[in-house]
Z-matrix of the N, CA and C atoms (Angstrom, degrees):
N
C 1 1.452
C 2 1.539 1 107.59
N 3 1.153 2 115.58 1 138.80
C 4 1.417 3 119.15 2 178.56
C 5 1.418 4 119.16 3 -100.05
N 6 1.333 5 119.23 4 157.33
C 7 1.470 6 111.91 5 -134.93
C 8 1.788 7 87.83 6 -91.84
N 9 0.914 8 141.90 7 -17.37
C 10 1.737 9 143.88 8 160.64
C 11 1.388 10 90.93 9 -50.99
N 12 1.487 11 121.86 10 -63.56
C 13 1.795 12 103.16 11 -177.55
C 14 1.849 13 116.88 12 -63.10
N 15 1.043 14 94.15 13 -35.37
C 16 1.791 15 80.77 14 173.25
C 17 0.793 16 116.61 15 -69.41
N 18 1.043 17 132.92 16 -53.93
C 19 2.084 18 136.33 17 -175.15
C 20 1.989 19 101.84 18 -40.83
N 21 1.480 20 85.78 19 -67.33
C 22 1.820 21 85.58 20 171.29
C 23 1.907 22 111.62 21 -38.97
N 24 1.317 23 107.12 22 -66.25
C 25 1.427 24 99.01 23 171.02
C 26 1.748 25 120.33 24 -20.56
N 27 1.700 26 81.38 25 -80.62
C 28 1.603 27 91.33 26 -153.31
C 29 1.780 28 98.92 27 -53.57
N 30 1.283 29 121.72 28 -24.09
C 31 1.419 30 132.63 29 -162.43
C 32 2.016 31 99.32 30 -67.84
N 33 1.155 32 113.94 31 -35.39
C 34 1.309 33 146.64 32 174.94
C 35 1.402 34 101.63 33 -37.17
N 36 2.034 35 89.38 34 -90.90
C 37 1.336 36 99.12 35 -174.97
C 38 1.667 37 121.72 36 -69.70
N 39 0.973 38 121.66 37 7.55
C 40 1.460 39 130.66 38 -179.61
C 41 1.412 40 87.93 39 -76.99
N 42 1.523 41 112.92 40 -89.86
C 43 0.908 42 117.60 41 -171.09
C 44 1.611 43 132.30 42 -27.52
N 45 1.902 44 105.80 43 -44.04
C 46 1.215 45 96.71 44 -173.74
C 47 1.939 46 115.94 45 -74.04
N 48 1.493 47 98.81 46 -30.30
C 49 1.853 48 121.94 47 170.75
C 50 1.497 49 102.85 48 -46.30
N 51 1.339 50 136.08 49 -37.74
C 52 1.423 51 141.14 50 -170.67
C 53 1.723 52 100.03 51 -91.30
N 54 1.130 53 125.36 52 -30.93
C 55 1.291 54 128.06 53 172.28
C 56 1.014 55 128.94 54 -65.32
N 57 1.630 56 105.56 55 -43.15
C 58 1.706 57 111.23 56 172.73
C 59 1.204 58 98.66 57 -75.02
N 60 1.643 59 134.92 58 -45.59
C 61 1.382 60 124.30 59 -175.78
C 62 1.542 61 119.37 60 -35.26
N 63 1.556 62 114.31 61 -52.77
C 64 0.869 63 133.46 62 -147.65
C 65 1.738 64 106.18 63 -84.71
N 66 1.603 65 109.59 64 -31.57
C 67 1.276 66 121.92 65 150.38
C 68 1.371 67 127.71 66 -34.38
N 69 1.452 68 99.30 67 -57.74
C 70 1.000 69 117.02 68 169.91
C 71 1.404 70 133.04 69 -37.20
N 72 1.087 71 99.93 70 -54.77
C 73 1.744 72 137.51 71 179.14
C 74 1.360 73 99.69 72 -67.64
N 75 1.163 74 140.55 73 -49.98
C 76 1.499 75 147.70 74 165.38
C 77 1.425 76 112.58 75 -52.89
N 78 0.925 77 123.02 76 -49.93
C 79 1.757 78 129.47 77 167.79
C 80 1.236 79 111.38 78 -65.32
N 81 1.032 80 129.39 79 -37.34
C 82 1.750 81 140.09 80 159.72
C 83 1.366 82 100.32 81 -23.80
N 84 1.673 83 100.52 82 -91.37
C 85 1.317 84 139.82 83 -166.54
C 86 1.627 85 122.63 84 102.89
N 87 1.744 86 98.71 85 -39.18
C 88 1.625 87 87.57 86 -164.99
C 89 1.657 88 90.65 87 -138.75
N 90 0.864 89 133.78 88 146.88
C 91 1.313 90 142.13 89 -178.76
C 92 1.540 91 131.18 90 -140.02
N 93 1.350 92 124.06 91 108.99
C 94 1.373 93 106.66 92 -174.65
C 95 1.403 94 120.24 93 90.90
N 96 2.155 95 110.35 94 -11.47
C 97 1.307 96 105.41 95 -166.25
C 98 1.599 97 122.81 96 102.69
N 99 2.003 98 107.37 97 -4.50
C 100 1.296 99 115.29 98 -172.32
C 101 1.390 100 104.75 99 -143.97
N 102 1.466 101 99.36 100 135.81
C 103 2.031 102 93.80 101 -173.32
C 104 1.229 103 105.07 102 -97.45
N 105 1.728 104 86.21 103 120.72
C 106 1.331 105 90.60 104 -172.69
C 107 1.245 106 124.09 105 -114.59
N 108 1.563 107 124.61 106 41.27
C 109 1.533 108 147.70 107 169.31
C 110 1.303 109 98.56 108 -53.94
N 111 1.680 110 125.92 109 -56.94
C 112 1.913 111 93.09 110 -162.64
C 113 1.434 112 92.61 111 -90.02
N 114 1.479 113 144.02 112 8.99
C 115 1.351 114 128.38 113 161.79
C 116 1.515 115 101.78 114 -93.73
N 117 1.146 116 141.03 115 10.26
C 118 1.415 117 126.27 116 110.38
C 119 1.063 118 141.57 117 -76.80
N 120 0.873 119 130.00 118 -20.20
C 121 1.455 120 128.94 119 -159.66
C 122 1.691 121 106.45 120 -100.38
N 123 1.342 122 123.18 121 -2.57
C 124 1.734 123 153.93 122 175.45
C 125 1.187 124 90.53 123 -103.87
N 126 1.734 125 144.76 124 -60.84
C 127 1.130 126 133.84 125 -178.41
C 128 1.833 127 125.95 126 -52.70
N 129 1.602 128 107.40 127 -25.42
C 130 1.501 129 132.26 128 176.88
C 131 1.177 130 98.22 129 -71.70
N 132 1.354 131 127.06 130 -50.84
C 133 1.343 132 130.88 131 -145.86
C 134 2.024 133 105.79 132 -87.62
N 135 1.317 134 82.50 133 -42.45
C 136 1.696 135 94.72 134 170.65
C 137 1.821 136 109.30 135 -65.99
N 138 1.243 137 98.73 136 -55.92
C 139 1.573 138 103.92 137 179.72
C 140 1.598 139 121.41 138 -38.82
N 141 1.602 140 103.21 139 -54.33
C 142 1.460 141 99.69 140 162.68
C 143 1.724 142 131.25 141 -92.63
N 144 1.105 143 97.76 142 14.82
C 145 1.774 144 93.05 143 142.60
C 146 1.121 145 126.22 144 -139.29
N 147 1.530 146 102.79 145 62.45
C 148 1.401 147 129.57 146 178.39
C 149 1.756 148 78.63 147 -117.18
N 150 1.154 149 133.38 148 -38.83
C 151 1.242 150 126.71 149 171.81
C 152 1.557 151 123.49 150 -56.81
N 153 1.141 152 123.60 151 -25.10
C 154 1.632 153 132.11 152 -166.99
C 155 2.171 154 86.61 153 -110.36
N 156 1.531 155 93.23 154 130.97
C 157 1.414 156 110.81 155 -166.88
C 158 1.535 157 106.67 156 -76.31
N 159 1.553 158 121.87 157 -34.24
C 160 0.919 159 111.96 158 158.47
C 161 1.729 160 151.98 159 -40.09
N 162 1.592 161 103.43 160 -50.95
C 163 1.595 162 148.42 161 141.38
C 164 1.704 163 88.09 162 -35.43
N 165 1.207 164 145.81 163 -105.46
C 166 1.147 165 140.12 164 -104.27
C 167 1.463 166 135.77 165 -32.08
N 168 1.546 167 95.69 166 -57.41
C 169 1.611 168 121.87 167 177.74
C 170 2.261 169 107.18 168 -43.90
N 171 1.537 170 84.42 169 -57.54
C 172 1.780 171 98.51 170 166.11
C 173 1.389 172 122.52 171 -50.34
N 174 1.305 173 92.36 172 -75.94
C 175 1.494 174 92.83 173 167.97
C 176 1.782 175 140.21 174 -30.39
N 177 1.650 176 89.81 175 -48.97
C 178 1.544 177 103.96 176 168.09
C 179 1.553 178 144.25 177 -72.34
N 180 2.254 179 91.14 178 -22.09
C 181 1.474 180 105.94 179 172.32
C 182 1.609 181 87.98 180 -81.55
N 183 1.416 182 135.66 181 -51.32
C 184 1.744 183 120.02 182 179.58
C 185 1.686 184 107.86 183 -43.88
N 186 1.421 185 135.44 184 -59.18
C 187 1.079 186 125.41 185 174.33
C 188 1.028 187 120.09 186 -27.13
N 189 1.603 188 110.04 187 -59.98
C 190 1.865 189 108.91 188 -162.34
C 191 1.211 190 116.78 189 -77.25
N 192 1.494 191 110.99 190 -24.75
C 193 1.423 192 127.15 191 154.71
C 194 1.425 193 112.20 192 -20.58
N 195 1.533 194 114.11 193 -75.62
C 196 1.028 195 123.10 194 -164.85
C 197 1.339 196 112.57 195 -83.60
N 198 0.917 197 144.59 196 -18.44
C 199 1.289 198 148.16 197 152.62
C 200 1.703 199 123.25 198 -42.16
N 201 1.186 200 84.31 199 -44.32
C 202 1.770 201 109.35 200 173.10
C 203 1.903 202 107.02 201 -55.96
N 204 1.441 203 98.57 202 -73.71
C 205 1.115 204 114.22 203 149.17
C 206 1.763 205 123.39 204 -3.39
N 207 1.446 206 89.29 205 -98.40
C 208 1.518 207 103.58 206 164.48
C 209 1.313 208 112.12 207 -17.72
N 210 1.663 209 113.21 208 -79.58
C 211 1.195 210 126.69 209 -147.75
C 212 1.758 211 108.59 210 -70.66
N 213 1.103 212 107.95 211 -39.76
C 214 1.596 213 111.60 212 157.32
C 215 1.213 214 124.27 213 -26.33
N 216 1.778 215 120.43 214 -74.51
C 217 1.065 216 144.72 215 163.52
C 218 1.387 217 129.49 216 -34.00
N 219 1.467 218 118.99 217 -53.19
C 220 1.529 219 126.79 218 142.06
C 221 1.415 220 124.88 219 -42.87
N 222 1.468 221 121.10 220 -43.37
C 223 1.128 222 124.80 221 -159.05
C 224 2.131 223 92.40 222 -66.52
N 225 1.606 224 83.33 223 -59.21
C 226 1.282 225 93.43 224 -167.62
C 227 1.509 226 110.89 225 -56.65
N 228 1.199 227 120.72 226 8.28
C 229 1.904 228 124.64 227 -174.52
C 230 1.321 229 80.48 228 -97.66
N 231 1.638 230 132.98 229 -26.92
C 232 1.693 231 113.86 230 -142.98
C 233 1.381 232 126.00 231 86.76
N 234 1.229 233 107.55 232 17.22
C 235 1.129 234 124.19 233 158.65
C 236 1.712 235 140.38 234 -85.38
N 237 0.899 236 126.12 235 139.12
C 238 2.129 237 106.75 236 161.49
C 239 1.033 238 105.68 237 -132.10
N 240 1.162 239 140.58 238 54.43
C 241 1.891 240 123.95 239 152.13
C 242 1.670 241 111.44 240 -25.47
N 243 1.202 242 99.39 241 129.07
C 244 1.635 243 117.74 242 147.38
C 245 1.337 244 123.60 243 -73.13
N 246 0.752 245 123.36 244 -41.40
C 247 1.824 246 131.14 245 -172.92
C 248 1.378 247 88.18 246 -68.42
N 249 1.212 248 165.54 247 -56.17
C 250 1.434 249 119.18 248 172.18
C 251 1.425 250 122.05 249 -57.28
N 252 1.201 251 133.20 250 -32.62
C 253 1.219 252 119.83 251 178.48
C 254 1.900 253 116.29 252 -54.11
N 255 1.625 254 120.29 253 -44.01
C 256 0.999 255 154.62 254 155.02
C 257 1.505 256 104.64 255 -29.74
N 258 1.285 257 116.83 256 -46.63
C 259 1.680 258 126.78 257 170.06
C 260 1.211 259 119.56 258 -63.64
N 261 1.616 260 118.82 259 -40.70
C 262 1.264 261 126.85 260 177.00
C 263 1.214 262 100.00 261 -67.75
N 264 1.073 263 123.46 262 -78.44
C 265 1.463 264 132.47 263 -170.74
C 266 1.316 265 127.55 264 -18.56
N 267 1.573 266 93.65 265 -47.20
C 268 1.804 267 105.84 266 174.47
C 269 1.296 268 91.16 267 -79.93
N 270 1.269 269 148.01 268 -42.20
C 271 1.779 270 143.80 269 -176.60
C 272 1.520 271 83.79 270 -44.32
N 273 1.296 272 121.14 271 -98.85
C 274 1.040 273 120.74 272 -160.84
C 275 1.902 274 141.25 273 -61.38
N 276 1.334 275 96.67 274 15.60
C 277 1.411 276 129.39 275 154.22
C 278 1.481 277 118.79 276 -72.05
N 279 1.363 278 94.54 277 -78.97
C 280 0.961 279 106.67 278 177.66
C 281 1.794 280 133.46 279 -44.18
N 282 1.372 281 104.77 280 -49.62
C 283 1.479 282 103.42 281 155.11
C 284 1.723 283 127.96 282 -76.28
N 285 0.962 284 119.80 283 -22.71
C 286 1.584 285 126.73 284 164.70
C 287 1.457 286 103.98 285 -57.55
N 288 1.531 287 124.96 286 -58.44
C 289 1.582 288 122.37 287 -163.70
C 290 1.912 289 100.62 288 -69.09
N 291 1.690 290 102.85 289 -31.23
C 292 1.488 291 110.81 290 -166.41
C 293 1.457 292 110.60 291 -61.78
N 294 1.599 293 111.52 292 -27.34
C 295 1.457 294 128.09 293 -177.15
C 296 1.634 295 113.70 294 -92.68
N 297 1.572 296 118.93 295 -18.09
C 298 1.031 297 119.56 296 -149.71
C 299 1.599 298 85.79 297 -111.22
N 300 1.419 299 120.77 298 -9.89
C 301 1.448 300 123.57 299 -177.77
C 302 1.647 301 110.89 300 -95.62
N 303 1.593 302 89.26 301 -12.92
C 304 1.338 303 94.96 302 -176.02
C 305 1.540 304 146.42 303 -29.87
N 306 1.449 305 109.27 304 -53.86
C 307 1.581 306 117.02 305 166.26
C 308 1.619 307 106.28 306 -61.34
N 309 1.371 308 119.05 307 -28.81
C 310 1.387 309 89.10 308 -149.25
C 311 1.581 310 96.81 309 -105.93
N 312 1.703 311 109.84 310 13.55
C 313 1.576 312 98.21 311 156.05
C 314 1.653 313 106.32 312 -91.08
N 315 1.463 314 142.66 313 -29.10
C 316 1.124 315 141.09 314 120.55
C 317 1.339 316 119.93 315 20.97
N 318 1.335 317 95.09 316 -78.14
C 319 1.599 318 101.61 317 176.46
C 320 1.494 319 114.19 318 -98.18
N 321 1.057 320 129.89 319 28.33
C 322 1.236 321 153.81 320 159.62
C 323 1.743 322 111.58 321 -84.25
N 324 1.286 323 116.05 322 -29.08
C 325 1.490 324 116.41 323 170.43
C 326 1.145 325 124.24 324 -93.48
């Protein structure tokens, strides 16, 4: 498998894993004491155009955005999740490898 097809993969299932999360989070409603429907429902919206190559860079400063967000909000409950940090990480994977693969989908046409 060539690494343009994996990235798409893993870029895939990220996306769709952050979607159900975020579903999730919408069915919730309130978390921690804070409603956090349009910081899902901005997290959905970013998530899938983190899929369209154009979107990415955007998409990914809205991601981390919200992640930030998130992680604030928890913190301040007394909380520390990792899995947002874990979110970024793949955010910023994902567009680093997307840029760093760059020429050679280029020369892939």
């Amino acid at each position: 498998m060539n690494p343009l097809r994996l990235l798409a993969l893993y870029r895939l299932a990220f996306v769709a894993l952050l979607t159900l999360a975020s579903v999730q989070t919408l069915l919730a409603g309130h978390e921690g004491g804070h409603d956090t429907t349009l910081l899902a429902g901005v997290e959905i919206a970013a998530a899938l155009a983190l899929l369209w190559q154009r979107a990415q860079l955007v998409a990914a400063a809205v991601l981390l955005g919200v992640f930030a967000v998130a992680q604030l909000w928890s913190v301040r409950a007394g909380h520390w999740p990792t899995h947002l940090l874990q979110y970024a990480a793949s955010t910023l994977l994902i567009v680093a490898l997307g840029r760093a693969l760059q020429p050679a989908r280029s020369a892939a046409r």
